[in-house]
C-alpha atoms as a printed R data frame, in Angstrom:
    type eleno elety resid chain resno       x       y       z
1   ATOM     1    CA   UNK     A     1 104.623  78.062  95.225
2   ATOM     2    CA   UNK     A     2 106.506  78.784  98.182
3   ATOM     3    CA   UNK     A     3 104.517  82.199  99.169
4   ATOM     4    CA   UNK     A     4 103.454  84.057 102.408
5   ATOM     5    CA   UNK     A     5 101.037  87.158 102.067
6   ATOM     6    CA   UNK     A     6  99.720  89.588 103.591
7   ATOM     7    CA   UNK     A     7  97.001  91.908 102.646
8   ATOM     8    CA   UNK     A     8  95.026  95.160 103.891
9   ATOM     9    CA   UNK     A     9  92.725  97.456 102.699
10  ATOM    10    CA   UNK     A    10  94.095 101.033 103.398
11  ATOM    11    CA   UNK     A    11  91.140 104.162 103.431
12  ATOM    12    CA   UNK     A    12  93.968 106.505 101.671
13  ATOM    13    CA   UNK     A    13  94.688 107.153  98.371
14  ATOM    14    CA   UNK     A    14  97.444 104.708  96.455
15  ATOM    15    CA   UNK     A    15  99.712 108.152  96.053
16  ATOM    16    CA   UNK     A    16  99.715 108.820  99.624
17  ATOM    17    CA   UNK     A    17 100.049 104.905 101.065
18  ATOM    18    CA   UNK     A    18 102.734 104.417  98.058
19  ATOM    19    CA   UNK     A    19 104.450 107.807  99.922
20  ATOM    20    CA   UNK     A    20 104.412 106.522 103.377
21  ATOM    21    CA   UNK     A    21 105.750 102.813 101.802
22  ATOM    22    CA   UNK     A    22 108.939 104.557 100.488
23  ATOM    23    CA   UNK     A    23 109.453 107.691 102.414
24  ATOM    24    CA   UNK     A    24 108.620 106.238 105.926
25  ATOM    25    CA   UNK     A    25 109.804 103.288 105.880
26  ATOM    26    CA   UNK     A    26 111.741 103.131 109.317
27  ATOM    27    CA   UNK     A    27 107.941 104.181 110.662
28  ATOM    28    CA   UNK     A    28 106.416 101.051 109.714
29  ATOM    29    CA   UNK     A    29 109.161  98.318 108.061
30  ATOM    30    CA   UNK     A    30 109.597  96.280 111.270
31  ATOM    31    CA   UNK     A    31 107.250  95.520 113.815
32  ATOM    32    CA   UNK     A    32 107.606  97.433 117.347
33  ATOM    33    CA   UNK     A    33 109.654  97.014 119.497
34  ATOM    34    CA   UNK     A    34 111.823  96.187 117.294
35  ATOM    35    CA   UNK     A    35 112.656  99.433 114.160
36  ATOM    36    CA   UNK     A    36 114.200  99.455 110.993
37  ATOM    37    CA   UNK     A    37 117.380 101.585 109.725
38  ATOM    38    CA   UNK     A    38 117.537 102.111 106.413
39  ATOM    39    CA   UNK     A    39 121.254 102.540 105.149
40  ATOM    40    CA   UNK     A    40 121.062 102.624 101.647
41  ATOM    41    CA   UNK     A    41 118.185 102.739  98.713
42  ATOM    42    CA   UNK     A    42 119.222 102.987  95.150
43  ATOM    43    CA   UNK     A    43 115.677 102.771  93.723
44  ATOM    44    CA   UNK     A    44 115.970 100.864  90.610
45  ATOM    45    CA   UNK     A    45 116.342  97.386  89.413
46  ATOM    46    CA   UNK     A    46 120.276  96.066  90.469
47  ATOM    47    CA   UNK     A    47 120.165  99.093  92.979
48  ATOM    48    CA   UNK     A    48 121.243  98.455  97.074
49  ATOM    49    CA   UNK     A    49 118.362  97.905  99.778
50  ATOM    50    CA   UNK     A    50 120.272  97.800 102.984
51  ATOM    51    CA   UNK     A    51 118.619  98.040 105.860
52  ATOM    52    CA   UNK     A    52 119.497  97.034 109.898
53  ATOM    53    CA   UNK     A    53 116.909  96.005 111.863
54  ATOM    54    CA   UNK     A    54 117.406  96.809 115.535
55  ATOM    55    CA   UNK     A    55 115.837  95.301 118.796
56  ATOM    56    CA   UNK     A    56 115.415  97.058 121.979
57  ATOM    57    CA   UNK     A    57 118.271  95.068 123.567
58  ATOM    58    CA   UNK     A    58 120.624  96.487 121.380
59  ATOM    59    CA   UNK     A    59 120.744  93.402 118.631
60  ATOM    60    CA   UNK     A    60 121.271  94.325 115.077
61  ATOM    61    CA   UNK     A    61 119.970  92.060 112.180
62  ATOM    62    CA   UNK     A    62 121.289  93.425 108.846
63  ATOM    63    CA   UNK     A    63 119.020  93.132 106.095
64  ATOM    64    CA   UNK     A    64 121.204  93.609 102.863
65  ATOM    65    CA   UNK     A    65 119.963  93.299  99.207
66  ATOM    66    CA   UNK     A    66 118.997  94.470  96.389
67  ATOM    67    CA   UNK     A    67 115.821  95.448  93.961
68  ATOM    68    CA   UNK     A    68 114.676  93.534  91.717
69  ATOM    69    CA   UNK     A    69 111.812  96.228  90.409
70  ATOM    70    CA   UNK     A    70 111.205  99.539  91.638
71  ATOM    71    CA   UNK     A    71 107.792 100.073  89.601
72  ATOM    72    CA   UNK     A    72 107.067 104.228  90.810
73  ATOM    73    CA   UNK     A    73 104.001 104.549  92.841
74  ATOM    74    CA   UNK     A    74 103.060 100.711  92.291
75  ATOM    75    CA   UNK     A    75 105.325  98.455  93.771
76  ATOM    76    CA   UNK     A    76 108.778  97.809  95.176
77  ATOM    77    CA   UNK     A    77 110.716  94.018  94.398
78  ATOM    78    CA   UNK     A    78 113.849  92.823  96.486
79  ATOM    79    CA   UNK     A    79 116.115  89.441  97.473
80  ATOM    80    CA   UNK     A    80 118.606  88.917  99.574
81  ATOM    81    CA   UNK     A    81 119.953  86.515  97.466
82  ATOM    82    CA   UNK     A    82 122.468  88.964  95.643
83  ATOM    83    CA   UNK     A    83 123.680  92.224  97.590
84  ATOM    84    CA   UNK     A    84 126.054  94.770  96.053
85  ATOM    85    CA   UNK     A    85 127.709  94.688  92.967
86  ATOM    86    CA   UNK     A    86 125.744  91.161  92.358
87  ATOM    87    CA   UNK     A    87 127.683  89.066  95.207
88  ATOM    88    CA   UNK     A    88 125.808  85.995  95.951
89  ATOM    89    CA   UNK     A    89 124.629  85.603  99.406
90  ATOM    90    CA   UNK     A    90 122.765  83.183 101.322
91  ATOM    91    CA   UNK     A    91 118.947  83.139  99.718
92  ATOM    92    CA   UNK     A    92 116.241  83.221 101.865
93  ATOM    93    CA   UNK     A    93 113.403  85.182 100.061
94  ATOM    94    CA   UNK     A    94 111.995  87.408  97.276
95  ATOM    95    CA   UNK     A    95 110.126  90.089  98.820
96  ATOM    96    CA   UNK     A    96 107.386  91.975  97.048
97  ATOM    97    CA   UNK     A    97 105.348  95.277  98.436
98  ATOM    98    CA   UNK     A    98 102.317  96.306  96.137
99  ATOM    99    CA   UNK     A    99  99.619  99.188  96.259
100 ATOM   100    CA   UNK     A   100  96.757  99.254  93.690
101 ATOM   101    CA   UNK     A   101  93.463 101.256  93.855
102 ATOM   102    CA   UNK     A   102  90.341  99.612  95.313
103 ATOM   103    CA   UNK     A   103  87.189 101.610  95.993
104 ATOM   104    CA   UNK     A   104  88.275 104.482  97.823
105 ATOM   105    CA   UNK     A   105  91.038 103.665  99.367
106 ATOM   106    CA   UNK     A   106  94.228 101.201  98.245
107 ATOM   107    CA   UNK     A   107  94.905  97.485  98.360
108 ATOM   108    CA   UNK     A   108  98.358  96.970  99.860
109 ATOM   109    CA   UNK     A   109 100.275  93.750  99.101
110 ATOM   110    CA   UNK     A   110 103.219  92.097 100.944
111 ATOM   111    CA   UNK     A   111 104.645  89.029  99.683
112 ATOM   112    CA   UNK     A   112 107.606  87.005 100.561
113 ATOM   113    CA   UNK     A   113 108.296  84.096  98.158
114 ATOM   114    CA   UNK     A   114 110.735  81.548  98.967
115 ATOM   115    CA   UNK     A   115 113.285  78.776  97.434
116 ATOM   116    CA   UNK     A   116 111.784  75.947  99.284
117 ATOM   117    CA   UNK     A   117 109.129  74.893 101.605
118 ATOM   118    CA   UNK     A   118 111.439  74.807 104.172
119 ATOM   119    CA   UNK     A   119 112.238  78.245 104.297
120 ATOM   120    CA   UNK     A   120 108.957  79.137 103.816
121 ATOM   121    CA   UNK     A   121 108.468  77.143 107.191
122 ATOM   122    CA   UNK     A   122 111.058  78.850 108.776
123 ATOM   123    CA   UNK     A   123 109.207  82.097 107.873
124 ATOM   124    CA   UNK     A   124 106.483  81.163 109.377
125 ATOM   125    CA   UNK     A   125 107.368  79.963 112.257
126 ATOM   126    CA   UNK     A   126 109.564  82.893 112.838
127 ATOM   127    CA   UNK     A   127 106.328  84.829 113.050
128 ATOM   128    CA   UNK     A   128 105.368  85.636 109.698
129 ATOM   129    CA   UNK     A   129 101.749  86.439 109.737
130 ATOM   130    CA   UNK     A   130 102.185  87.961 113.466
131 ATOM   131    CA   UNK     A   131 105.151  90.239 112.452
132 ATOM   132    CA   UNK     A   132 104.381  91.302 108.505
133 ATOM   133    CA   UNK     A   133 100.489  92.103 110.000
134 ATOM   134    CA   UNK     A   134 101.693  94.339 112.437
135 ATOM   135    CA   UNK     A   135 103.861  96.363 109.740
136 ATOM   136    CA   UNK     A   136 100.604  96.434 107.833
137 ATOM   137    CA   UNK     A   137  98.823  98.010 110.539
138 ATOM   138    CA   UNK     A   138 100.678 100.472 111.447
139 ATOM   139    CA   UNK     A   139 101.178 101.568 107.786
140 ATOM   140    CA   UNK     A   140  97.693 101.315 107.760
141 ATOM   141    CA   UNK     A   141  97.678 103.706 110.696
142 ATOM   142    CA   UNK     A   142 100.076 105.978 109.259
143 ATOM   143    CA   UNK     A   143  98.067 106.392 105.883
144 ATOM   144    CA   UNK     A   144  94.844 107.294 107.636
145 ATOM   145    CA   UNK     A   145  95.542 109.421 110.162
């Protein structure tokens, strides 16, 4: 399989990390110094996830998709292989962000699964571990303070 993960314990409650995945999103969705804009969430399967990610040069990356799954207070599913209204667009990953009870606290999950080995490459060479860590942490951070 053509998956990159990433995986922290959080010492919070699944309610409140599953709150700070969905309702704080622009807090912790991109790694500093870069931030994330979200533009539109339609929380259900077939529903928009657009997003621009911007960089503190002024770039914009536009991150547009949609869910695949939007399981309530368990986990979140998109691609950007289809965006609105179903249009095909140029596939590069299905992206998967979990919480599930452990101990005390809550396991958090991010996945990206890919088409090929190739783009799973390109993933990680683009910084993959480096970049979906430090979102991690600092919803880690958020969660427990």
């Amino acid at each position: 399989m053509n998956e990159l993960s990433i995986t922290r314990f959080i010492d919070a409650p699944p309610a409140k990390v599953w709150e700070a995945m969905t309702e704080r999103q622009e807090e912790w969705f991109c790694p500093a110094p870069w931030r994330a804009e979200v533009v539109t969430q339609e929380r259900r399967p077939g529903g928009r996830c657009d997003m621009v990610f911007k960089g503190p040069d002024g770039e914009e990356m536009p991150q547009n998709g949609i869910y695949l799954a939007w399981d309530e207070g368990r986990r979140f599913v998109t691609t950007d292989a289809l965006t609105a209204d179903f249009e095909p667009a140029g596939p590069f990953m299905v992206g998967s962000w979990e919480v599930a009870p452990e101990g005390k606290g809550t396991r958090y999950t991010a996945t990206a699964r890919h088409w090929t080995e190739e783009a799973k490459k390109q993933h990680e060479d683009m910084g993959f571990e480096q970049g979906w860590g430090a979102c991690a942490d600092t919803l880690a951070k958020l969660c427990e303070e």
